[in-house]
N, C-alpha and C positions, 0 to 999 in steps of 0.2 A: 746026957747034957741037955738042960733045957734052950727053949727058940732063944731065950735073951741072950745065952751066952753063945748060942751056936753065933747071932747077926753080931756080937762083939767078934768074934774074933775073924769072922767072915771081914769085916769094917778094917781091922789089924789088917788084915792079910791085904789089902787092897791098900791102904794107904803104905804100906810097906814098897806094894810096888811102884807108887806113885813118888816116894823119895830116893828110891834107889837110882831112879832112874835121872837123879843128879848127884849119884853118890858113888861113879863108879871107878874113882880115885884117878882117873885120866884129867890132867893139864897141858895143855897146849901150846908155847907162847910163837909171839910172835912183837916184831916189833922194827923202829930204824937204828936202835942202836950200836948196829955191826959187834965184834966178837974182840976189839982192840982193848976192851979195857974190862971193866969188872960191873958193870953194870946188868947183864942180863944172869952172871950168877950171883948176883944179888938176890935178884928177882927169886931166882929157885933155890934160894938160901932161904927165908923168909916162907916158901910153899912148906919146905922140908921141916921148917920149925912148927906149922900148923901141924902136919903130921908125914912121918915120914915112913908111910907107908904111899905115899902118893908116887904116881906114875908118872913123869917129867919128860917130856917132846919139845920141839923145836919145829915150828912151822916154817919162819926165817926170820934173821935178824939182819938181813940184806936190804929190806926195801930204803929206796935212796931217802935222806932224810930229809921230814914232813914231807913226806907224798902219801898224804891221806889217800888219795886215790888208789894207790898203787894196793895199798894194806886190804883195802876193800876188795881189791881183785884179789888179792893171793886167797882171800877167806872164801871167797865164792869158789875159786878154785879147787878147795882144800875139804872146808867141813863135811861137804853132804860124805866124804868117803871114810869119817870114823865114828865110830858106837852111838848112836843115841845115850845121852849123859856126858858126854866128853866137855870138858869147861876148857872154854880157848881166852887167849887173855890177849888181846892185842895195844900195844902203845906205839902207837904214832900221832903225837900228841905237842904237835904247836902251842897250840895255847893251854899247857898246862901254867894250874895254877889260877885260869879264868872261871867266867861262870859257867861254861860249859859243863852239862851233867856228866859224869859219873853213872854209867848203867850198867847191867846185867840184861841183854835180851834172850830171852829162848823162843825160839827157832820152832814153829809147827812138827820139826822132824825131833825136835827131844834137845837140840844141841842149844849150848850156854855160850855167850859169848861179854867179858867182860872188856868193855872197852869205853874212853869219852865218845861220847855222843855228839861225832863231828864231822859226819860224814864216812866215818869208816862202815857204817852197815847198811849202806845205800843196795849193796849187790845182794847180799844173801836176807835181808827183808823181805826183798822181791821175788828173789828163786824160791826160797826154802819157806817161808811165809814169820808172819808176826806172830809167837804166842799168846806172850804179855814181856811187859819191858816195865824195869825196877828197877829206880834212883838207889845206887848203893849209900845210905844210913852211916856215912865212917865218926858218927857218935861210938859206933859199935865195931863197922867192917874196916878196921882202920889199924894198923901196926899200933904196939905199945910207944908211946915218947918218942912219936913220929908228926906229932900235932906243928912242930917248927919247921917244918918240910916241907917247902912249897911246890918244887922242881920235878920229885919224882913219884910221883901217884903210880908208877907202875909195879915199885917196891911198895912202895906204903899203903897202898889202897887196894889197887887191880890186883898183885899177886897173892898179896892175904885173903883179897875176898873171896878168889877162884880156887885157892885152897879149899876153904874153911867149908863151900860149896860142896866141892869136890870130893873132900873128905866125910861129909857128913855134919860136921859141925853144925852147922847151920841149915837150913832148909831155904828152899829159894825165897819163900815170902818175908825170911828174916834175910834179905841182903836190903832189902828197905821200902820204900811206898812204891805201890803201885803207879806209873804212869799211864797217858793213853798210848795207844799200841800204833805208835808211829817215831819215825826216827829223821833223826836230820840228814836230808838225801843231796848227791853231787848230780846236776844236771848235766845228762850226756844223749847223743843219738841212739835209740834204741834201735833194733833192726827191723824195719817195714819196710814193705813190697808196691811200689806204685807200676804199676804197670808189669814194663821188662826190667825195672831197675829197684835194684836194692838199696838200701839204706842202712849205715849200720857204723860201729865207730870201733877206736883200735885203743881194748881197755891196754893190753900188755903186750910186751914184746916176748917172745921166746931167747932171753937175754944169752945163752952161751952160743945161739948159733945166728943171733940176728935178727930171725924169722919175723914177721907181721901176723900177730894175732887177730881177728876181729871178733867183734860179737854175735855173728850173722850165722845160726845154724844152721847144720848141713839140711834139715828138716827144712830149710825156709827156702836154701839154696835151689835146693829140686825142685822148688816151684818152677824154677826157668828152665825144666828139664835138659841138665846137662847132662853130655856123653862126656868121658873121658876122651881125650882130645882137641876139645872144643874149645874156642877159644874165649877166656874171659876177659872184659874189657875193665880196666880198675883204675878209678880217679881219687886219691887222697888229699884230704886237706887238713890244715891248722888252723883253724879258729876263720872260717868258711873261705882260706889263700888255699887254691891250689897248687900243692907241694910236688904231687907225683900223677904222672898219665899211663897208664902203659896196657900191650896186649901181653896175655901168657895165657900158657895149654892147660886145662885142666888134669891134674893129674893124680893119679891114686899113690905114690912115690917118688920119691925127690930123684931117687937112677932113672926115671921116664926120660927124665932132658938132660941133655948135654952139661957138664960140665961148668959153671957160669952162667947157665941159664935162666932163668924165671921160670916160675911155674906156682900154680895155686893147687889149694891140698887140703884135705879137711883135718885137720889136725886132732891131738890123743882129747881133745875134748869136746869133739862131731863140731869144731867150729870154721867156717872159711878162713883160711890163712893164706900167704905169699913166703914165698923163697924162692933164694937162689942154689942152687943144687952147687953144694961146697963153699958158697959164699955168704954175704951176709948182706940181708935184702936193707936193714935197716940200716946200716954204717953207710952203702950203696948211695938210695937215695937218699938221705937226710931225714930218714923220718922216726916220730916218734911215739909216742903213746901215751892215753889219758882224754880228760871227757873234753879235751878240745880238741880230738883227731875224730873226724868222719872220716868213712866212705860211702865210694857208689858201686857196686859192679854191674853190669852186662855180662849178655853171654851170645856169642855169635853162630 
């Protein structure tokens, strides 16, 4: 074999793996449109028609409807823990039907995420990093005699194109033009350290048991060198109204305290969190989640 065909097929074999690696037939969705009507198997009716060898997941179809926010969390939640090439398709999507873009971004770590560019990639931008991000082209990425369809881009648009992806059809650079490698972001308190006090906000609640999630990792937390026992001082608020005051123990298990109790816990994703041991912290005091909940902690 001479050198020119050895560096051809050398050239094959690299770009092979460079499309596989959004071709690994995994779809994701995610969306607000709960499970009461026929809308979300639409969506994976329409994947199935691109090809149906593709692999169909459910990320949720719970989040309350239009809470961009909420969507943005479950993603940051979710993606870093499946394959690099996995194509996630999220619609939470108020203003469809405006000028809001239409994108495919991938993710530093390989992962695809089709969704309108409206705040839902505010969280994994930041964690997972910015590839490159492409206005999806639906001259092309667009359902057949679906052009009268103003409503649901997430049948006509999003799920064909995270197929077509998905499947191989198409290669990322044909979902449509390049944009610059930035996204439309929700302004929220990130978590910083002034002194002895923390700073940090409550994207989500731990919704079947109540619980207060924050942003505040357990890595930022140990700055204030807590023992287990010790007591945390925690001030929450809504849109800077303080909503909640309180002390509780630090503790590595919710059985630590009694019964009704209070206590803080680093929760299944190393983050500062509050409960009530059998109760539900959030019904409790009134509180809630999203980029207009701060908090502060101490530690005594």
């Amino acid at each position: 074999m001479n050198k020119r065909l050895v560096w051809l097929s050398l050239l094959l074999f690299l770009s092979s793996i460079k499309l596989s690696s959004a071709q690994n037939k995994i779809v994701v969705f995610q969306s607000d449109f709960g499970l009461k009507d026929g809308a979300v198997s639409a969506m994976k009716g329409v994947a199935m028609g691109v090809s149906p060898d593709l692999k169909l997941f459910d990320l949720t179809h719970e989040i309350p409807a239009y809470n961009i926010w909420e969507a943005a969390y479950r993603l940051e939640q979710t993606v870093r823990y499946w394959p690099a090439g996995a194509v996630f398709v999220s619609v939470v999507d108020p203003g469809v039907g405006t000028a809001r873009k239409s994108v495919v971004m991938k993710t530093k770590t390989g992962h695809y995420i089709v969704t309108p560019d409206n705040g839902t990639l505010t969280l994994v931008a930041q964690s997972l990093g910015i590839d490159e991000v492409r206005e999806i082209n639906e001259a092309v990425n667009r359902r057949k005699d679906s052009q009268k369809s103003y409503t649901f881009h997430g049948r006509d648009v999003y799920s064909f194109t995270a197929a077509r992806l998905a499947a191989g059809v198409i290669t990322y650079a044909q979902v449509g033009p390049v944009l610059p490698a930035k996204v439309v972001s929700i302004p929220y308190q990130q978590a910083v350290i002034n002194g002895k006090i923390i700073k940090g906000d409550i994207p989500v609640l731990d919704v079947q048991y109540g619980n207060v999630w924050t942003n505040i990792p357990g890595t930022l937390f140990n700055k204030l060198n807590p023992k287990y026992g010790d007591i945390v001082r925690v001030t929450i608020y809504n849109k800077g109204r303080q909503v909640y005051k309180g002390n509780m123990p630090y503790s590595q298990t919710f059985g630590e305290v009694k019964e009704g109790k209070s206590l803080a816990y680093i929760n299944s994703l190393l983050q500062l969190s509050f409960a009530i041991n059998m109760g539900d912290f959030a019904k409790t005091y009134h509180v809630k989640s999203g980029a207009d909940w701060s908090v502060e902690v101490g530690v005594n």
